[in-house]
PDBQT receptor file of N, H, CA, C and O in Angstrom, charges set to zero:
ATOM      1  N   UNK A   1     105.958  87.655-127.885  1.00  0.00    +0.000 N 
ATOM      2  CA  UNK A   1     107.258  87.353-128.441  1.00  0.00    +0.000 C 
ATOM      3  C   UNK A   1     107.596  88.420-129.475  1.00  0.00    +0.000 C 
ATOM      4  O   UNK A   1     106.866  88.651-130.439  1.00  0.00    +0.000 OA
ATOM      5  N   UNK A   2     108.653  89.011-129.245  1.00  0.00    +0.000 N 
ATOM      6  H   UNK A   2     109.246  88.823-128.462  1.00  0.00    +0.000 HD
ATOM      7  CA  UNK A   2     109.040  89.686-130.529  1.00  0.00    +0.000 C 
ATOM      8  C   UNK A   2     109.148  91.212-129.935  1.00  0.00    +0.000 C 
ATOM      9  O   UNK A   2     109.337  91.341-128.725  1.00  0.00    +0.000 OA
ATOM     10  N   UNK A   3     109.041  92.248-130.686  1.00  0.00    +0.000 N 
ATOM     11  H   UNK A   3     108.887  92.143-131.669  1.00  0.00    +0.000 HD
ATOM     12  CA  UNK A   3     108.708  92.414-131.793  1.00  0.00    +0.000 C 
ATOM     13  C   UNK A   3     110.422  91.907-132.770  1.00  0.00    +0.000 C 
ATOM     14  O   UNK A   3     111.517  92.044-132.224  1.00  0.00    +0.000 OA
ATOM     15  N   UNK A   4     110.283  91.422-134.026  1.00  0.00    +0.000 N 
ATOM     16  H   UNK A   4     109.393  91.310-134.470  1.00  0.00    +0.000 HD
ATOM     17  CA  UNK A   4     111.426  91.509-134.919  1.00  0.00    +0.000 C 
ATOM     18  C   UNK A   4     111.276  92.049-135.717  1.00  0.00    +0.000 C 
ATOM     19  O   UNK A   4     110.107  92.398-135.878  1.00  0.00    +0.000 OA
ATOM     20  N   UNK A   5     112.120  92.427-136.589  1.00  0.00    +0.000 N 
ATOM     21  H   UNK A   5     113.070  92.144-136.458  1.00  0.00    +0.000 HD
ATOM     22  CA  UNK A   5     112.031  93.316-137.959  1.00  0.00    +0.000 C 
ATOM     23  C   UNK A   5     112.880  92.572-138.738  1.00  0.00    +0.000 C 
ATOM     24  O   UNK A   5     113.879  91.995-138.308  1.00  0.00    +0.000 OA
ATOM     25  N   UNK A   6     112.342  92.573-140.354  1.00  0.00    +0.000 N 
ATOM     26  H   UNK A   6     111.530  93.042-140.703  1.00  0.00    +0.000 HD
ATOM     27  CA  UNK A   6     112.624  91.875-141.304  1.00  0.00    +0.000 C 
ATOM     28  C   UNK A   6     112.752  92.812-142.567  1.00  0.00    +0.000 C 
ATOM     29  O   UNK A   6     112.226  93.921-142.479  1.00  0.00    +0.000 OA
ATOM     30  N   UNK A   7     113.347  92.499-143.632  1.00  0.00    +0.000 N 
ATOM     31  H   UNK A   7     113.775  91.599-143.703  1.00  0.00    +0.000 HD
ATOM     32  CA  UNK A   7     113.322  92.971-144.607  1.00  0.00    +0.000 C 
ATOM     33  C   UNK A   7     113.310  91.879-145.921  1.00  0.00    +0.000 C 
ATOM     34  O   UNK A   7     114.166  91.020-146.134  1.00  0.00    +0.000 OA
ATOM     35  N   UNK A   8     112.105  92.157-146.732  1.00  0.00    +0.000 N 
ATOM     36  H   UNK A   8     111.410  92.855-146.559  1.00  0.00    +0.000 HD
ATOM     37  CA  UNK A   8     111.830  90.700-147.873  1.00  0.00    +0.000 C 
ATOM     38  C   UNK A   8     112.949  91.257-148.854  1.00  0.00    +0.000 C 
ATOM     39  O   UNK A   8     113.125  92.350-149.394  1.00  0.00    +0.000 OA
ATOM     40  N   UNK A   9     113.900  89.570-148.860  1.00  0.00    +0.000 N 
ATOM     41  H   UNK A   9     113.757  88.682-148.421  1.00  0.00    +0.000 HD
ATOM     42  CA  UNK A   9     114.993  89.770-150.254  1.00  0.00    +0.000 C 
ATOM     43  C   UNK A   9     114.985  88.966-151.043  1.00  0.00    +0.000 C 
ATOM     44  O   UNK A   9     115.995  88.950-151.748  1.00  0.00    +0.000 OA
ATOM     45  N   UNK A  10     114.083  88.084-151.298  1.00  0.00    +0.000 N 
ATOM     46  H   UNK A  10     113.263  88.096-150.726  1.00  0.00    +0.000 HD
ATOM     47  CA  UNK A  10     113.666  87.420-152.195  1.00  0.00    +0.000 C 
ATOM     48  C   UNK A  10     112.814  86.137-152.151  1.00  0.00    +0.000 C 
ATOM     49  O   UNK A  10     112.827  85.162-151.400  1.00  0.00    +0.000 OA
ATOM     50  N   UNK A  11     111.868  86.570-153.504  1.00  0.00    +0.000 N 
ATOM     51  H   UNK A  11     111.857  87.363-154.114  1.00  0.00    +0.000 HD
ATOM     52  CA  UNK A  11     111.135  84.985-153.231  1.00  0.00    +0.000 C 
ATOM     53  C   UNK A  11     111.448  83.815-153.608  1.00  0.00    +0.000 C 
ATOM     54  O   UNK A  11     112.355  83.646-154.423  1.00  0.00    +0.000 OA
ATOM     55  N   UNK A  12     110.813  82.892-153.126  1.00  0.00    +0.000 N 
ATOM     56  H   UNK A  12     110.076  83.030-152.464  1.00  0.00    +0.000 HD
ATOM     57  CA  UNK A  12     111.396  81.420-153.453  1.00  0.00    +0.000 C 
ATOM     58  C   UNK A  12     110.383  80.550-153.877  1.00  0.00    +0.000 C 
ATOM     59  O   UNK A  12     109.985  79.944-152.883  1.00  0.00    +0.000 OA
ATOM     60  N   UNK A  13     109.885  80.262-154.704  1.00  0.00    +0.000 N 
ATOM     61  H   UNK A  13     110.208  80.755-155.512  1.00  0.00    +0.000 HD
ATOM     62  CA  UNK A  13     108.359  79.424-155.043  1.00  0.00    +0.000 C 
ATOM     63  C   UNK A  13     107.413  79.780-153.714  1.00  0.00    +0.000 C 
ATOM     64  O   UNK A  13     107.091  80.966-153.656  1.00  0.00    +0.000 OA
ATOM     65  N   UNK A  14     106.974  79.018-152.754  1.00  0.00    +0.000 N 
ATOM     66  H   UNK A  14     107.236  78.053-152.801  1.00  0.00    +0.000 HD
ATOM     67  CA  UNK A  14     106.096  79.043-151.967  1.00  0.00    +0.000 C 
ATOM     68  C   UNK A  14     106.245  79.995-150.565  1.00  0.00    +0.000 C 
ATOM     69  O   UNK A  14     105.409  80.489-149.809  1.00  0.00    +0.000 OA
ATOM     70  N   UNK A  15     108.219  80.008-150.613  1.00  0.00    +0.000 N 
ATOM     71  H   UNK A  15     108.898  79.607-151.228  1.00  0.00    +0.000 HD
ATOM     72  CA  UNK A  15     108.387  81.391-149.569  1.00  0.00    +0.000 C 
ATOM     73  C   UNK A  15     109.126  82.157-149.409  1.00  0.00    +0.000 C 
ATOM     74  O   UNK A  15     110.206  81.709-149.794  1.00  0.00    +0.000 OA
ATOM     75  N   UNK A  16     109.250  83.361-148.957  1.00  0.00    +0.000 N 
ATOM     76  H   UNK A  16     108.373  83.725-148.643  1.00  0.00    +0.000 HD
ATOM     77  CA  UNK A  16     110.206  84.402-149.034  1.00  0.00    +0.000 C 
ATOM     78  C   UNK A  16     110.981  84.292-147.795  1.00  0.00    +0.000 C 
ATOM     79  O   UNK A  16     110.784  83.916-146.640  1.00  0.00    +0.000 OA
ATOM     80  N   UNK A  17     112.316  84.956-148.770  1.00  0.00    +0.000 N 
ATOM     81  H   UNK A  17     112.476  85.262-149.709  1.00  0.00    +0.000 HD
ATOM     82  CA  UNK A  17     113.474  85.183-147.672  1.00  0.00    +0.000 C 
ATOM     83  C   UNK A  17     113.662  86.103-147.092  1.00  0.00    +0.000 C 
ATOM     84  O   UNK A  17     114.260  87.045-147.612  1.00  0.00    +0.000 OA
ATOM     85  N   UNK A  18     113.165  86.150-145.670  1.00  0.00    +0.000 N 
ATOM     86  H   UNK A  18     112.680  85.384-145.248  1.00  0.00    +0.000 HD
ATOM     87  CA  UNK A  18     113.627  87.428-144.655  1.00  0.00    +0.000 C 
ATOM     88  C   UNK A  18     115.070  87.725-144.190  1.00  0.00    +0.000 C 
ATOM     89  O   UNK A  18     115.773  86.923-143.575  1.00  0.00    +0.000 OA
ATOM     90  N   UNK A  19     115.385  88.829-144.517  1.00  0.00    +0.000 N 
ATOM     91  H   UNK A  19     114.813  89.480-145.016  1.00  0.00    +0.000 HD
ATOM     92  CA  UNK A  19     116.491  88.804-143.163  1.00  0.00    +0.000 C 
ATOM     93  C   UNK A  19     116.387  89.859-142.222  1.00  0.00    +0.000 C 
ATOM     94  O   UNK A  19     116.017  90.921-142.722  1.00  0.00    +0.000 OA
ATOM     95  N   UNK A  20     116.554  89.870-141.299  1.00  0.00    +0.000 N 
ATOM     96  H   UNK A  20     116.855  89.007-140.893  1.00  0.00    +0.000 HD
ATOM     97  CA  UNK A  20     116.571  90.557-139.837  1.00  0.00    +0.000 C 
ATOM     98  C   UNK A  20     117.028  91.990-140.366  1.00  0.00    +0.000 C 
ATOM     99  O   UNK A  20     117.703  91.994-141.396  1.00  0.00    +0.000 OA
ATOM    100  N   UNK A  21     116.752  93.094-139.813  1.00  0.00    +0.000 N 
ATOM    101  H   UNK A  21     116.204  93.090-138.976  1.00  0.00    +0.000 HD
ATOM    102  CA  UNK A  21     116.860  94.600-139.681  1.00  0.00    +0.000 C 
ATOM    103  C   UNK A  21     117.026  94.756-138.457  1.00  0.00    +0.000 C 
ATOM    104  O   UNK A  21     117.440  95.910-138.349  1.00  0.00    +0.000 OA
ATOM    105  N   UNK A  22     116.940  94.188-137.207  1.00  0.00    +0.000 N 
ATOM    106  H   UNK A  22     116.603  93.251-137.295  1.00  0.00    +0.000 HD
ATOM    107  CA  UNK A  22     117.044  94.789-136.074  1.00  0.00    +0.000 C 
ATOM    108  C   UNK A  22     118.194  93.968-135.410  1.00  0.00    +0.000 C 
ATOM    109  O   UNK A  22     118.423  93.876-134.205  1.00  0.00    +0.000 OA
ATOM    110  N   UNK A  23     118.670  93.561-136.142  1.00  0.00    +0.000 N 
ATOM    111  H   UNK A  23     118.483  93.635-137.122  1.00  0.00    +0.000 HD
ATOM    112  CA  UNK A  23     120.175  92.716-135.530  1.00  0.00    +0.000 C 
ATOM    113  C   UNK A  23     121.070  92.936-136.738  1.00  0.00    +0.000 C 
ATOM    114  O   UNK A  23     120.656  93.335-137.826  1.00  0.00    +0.000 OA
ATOM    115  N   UNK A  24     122.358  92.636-136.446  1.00  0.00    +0.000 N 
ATOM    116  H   UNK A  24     122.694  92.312-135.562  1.00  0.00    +0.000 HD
ATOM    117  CA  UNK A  24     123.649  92.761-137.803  1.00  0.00    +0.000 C 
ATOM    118  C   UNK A  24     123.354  90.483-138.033  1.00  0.00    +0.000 C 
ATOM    119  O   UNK A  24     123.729  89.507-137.383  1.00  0.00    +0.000 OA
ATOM    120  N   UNK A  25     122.577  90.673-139.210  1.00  0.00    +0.000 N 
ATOM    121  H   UNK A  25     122.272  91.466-139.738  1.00  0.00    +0.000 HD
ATOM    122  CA  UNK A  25     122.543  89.591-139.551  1.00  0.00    +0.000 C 
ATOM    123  C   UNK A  25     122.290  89.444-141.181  1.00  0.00    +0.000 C 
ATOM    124  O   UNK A  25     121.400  89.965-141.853  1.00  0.00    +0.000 OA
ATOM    125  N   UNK A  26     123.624  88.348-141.704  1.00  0.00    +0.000 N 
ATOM    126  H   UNK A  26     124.348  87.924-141.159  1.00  0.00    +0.000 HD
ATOM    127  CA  UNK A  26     123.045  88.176-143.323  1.00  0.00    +0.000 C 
ATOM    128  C   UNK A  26     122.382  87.096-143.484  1.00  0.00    +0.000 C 
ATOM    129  O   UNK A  26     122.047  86.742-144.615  1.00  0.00    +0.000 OA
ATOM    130  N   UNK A  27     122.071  86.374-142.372  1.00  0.00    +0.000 N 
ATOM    131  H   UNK A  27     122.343  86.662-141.454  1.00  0.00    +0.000 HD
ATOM    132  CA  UNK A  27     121.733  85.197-142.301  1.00  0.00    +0.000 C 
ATOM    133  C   UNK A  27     120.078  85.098-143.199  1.00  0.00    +0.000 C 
ATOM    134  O   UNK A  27     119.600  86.211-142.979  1.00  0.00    +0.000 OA
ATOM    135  N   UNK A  28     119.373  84.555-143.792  1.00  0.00    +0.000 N 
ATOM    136  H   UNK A  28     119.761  83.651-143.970  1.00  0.00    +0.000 HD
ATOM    137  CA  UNK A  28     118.016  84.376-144.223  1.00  0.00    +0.000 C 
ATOM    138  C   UNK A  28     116.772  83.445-143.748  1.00  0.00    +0.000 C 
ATOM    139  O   UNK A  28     116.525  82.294-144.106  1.00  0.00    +0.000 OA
ATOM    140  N   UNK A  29     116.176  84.134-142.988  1.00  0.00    +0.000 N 
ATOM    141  H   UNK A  29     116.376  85.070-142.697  1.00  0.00    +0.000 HD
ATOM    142  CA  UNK A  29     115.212  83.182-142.857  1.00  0.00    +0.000 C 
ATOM    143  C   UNK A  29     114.213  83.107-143.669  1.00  0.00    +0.000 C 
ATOM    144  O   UNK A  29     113.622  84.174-143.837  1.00  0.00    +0.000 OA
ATOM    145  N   UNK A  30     113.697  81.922-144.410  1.00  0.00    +0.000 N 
ATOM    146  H   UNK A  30     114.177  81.056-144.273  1.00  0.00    +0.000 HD
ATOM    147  CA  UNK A  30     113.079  81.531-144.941  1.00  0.00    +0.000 C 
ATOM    148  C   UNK A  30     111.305  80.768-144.138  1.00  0.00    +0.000 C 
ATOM    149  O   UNK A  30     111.052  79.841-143.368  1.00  0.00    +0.000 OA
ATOM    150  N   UNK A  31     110.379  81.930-144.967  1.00  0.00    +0.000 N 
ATOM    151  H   UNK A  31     110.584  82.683-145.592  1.00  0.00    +0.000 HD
ATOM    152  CA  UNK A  31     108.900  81.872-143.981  1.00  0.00    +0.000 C 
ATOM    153  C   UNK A  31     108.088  81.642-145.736  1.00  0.00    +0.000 C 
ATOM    154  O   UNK A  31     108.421  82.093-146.832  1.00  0.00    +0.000 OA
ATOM    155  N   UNK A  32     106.600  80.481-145.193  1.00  0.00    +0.000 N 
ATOM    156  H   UNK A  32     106.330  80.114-144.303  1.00  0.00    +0.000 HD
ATOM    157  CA  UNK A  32     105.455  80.718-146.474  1.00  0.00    +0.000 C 
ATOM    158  C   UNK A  32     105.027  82.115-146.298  1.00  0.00    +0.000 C 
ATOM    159  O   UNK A  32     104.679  83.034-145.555  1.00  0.00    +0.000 OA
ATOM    160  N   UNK A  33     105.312  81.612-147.609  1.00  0.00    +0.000 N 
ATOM    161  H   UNK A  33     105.594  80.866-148.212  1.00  0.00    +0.000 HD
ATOM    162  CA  UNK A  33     104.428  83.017-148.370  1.00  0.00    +0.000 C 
ATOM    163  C   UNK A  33     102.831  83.141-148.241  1.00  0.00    +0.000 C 
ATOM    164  O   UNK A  33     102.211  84.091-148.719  1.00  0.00    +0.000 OA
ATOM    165  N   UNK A  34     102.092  81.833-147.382  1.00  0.00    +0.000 N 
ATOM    166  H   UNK A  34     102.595  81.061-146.994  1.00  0.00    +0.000 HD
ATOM    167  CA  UNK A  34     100.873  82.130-147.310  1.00  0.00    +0.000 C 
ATOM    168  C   UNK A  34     100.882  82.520-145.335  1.00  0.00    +0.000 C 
ATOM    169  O   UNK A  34      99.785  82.525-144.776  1.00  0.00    +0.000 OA
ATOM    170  N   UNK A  35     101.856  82.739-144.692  1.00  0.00    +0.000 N 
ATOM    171  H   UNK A  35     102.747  82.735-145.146  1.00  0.00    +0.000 HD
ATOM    172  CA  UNK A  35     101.585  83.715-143.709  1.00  0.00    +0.000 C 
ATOM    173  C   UNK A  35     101.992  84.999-143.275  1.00  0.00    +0.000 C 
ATOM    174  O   UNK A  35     102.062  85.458-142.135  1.00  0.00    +0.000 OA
ATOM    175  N   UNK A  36     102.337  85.676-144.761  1.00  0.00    +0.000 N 
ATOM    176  H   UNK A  36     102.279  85.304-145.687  1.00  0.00    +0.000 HD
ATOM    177  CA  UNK A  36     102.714  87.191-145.106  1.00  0.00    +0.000 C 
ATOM    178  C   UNK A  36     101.707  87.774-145.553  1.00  0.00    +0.000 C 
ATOM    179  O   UNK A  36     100.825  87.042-146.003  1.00  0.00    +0.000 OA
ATOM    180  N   UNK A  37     101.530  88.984-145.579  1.00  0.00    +0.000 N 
ATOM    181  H   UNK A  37     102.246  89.578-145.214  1.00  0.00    +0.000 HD
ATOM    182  CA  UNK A  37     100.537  89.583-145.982  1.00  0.00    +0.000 C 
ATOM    183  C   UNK A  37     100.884  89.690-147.388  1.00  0.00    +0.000 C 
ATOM    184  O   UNK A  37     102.034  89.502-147.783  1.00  0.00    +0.000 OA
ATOM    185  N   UNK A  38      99.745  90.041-148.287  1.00  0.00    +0.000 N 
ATOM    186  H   UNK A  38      98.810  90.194-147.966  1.00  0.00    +0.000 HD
ATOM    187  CA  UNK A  38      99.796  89.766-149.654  1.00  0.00    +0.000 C 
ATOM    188  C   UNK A  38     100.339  90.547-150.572  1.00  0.00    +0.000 C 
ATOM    189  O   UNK A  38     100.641  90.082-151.671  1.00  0.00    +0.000 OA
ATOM    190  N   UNK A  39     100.597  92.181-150.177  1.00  0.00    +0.000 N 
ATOM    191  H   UNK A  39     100.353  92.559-149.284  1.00  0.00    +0.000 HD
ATOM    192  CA  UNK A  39     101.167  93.433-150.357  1.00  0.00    +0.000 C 
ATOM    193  C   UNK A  39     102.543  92.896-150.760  1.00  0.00    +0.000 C 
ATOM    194  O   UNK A  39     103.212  93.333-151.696  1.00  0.00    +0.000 OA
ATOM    195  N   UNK A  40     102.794  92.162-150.157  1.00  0.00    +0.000 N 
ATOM    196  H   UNK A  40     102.250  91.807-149.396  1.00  0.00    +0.000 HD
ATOM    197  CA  UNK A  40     104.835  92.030-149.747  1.00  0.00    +0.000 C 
ATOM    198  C   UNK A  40     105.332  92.198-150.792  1.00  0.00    +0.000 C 
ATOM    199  O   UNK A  40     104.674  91.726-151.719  1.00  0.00    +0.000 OA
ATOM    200  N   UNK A  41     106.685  92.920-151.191  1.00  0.00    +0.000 N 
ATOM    201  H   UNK A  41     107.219  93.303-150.438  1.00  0.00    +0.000 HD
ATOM    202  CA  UNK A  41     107.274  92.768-152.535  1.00  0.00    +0.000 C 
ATOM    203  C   UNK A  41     108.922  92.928-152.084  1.00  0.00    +0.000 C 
ATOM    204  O   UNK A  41     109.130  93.600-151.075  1.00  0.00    +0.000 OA
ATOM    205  N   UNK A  42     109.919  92.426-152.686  1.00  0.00    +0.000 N 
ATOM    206  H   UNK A  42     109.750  91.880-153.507  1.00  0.00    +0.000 HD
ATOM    207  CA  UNK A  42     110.929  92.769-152.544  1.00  0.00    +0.000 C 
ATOM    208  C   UNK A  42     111.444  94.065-152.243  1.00  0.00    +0.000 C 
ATOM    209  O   UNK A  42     111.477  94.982-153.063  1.00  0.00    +0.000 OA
ATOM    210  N   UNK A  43     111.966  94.161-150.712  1.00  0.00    +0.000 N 
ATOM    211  H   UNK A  43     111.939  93.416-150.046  1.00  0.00    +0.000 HD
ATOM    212  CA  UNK A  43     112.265  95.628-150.290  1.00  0.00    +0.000 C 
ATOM    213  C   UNK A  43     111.429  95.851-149.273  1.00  0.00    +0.000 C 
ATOM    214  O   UNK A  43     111.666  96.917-148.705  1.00  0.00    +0.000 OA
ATOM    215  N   UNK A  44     110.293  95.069-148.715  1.00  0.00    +0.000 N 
ATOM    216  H   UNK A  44     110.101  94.203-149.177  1.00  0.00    +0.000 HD
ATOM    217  CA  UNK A  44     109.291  95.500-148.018  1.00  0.00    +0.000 C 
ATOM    218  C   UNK A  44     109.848  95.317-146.701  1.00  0.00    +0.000 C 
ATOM    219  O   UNK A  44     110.717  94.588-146.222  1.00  0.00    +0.000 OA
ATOM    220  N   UNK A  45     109.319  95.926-146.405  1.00  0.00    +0.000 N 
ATOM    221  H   UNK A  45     108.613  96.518-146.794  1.00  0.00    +0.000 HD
ATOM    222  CA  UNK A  45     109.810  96.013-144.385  1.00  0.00    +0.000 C 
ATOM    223  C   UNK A  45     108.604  95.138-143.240  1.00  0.00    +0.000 C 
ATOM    224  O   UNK A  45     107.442  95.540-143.305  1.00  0.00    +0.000 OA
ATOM    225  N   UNK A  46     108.852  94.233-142.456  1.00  0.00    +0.000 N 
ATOM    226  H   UNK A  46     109.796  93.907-142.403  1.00  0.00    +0.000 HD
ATOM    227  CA  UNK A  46     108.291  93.618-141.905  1.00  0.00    +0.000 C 
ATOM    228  C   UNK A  46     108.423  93.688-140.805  1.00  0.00    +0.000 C 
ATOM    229  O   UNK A  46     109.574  93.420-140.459  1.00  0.00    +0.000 OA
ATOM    230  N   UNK A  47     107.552  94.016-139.772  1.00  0.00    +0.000 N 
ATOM    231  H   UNK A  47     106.617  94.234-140.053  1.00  0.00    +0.000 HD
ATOM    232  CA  UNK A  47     107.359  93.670-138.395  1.00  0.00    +0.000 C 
ATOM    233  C   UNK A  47     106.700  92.253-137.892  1.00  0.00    +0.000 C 
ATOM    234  O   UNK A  47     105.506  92.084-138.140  1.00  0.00    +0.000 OA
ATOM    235  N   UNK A  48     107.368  91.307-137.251  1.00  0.00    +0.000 N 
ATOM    236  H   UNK A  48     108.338  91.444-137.049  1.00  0.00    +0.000 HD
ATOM    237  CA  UNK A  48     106.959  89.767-136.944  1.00  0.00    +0.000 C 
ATOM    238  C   UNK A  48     106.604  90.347-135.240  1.00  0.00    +0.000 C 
ATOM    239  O   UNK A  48     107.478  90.765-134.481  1.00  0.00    +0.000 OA
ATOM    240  N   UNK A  49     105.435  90.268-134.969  1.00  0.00    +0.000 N 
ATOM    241  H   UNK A  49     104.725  89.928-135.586  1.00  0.00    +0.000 HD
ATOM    242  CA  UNK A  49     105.450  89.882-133.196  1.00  0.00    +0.000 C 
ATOM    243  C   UNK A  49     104.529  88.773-133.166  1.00  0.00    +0.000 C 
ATOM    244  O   UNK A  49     103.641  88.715-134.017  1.00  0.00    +0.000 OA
ATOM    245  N   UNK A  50     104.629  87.996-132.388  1.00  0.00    +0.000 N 
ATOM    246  H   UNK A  50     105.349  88.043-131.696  1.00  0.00    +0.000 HD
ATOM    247  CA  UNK A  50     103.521  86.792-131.861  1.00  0.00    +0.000 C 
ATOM    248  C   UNK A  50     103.126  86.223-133.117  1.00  0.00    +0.000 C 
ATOM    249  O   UNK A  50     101.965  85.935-133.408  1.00  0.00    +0.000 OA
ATOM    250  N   UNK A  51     104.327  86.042-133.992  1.00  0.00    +0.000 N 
ATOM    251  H   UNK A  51     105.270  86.276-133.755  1.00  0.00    +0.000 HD
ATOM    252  CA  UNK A  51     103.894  85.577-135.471  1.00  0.00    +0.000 C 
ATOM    253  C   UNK A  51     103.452  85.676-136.021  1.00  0.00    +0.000 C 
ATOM    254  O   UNK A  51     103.291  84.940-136.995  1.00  0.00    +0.000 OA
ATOM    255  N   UNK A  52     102.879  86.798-135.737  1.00  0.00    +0.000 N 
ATOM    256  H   UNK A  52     103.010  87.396-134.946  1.00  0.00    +0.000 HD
ATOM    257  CA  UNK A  52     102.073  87.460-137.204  1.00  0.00    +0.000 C 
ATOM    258  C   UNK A  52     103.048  88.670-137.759  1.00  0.00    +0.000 C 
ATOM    259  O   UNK A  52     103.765  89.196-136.908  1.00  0.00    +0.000 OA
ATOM    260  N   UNK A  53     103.112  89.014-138.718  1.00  0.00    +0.000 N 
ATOM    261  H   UNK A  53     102.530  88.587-139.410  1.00  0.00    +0.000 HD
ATOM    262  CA  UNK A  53     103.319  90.433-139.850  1.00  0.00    +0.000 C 
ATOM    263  C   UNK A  53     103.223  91.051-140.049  1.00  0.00    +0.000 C 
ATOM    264  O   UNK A  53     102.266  90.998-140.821  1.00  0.00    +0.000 OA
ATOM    265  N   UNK A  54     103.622  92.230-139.950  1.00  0.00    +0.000 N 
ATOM    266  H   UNK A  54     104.400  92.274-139.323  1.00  0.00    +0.000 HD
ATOM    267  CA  UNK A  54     102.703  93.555-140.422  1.00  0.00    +0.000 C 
ATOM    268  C   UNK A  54     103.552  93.791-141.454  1.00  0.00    +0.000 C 
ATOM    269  O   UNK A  54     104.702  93.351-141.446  1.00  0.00    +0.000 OA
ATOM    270  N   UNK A  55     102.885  94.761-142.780  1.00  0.00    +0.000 N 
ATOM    271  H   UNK A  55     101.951  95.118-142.786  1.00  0.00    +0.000 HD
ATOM    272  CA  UNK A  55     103.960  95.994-143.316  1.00  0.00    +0.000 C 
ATOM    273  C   UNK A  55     104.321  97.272-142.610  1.00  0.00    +0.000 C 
ATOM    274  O   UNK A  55     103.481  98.121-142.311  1.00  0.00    +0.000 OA
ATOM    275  N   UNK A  56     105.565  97.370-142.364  1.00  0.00    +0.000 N 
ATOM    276  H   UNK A  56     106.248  96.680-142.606  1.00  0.00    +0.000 HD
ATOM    277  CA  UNK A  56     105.814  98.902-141.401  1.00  0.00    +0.000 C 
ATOM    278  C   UNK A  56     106.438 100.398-142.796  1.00  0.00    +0.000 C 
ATOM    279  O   UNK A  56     106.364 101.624-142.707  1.00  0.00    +0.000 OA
ATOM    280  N   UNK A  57     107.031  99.442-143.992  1.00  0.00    +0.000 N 
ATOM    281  H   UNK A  57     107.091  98.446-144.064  1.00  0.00    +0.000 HD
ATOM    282  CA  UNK A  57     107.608 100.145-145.080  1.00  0.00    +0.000 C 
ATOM    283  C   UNK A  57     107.786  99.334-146.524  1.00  0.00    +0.000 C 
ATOM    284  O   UNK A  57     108.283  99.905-147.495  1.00  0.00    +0.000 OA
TER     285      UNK A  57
């Protein structure tokens, strides 16, 4: 499934708000913060495939 691309725009107590980079979307999805990698900081660039995360930037 996937690949998607995300970009972290903010955290929220227990999870951060993604929004999509590979579509025209302002929409936010909201994922825990304990199945992101631990690096993540506002601005970080995310690759989601098969539900897992990577950092790509």
């Amino acid at each position: 499934m996937g690949p998607w691309y995300y970009e972290v725009v903010s955290f929220d107590g227990d999870y951060v708000n993604l929004r999509r980079t590979d579509i025209e979307s302002d929409e936010l999805n909201p994922v825990a913060l304990a199945l992101l990698p631990p690096e993540i900081d506002v601005g970080s660039k995310l690759k989601c495939e098969y539900f897992q995360y990577e950092i790509i930037g």
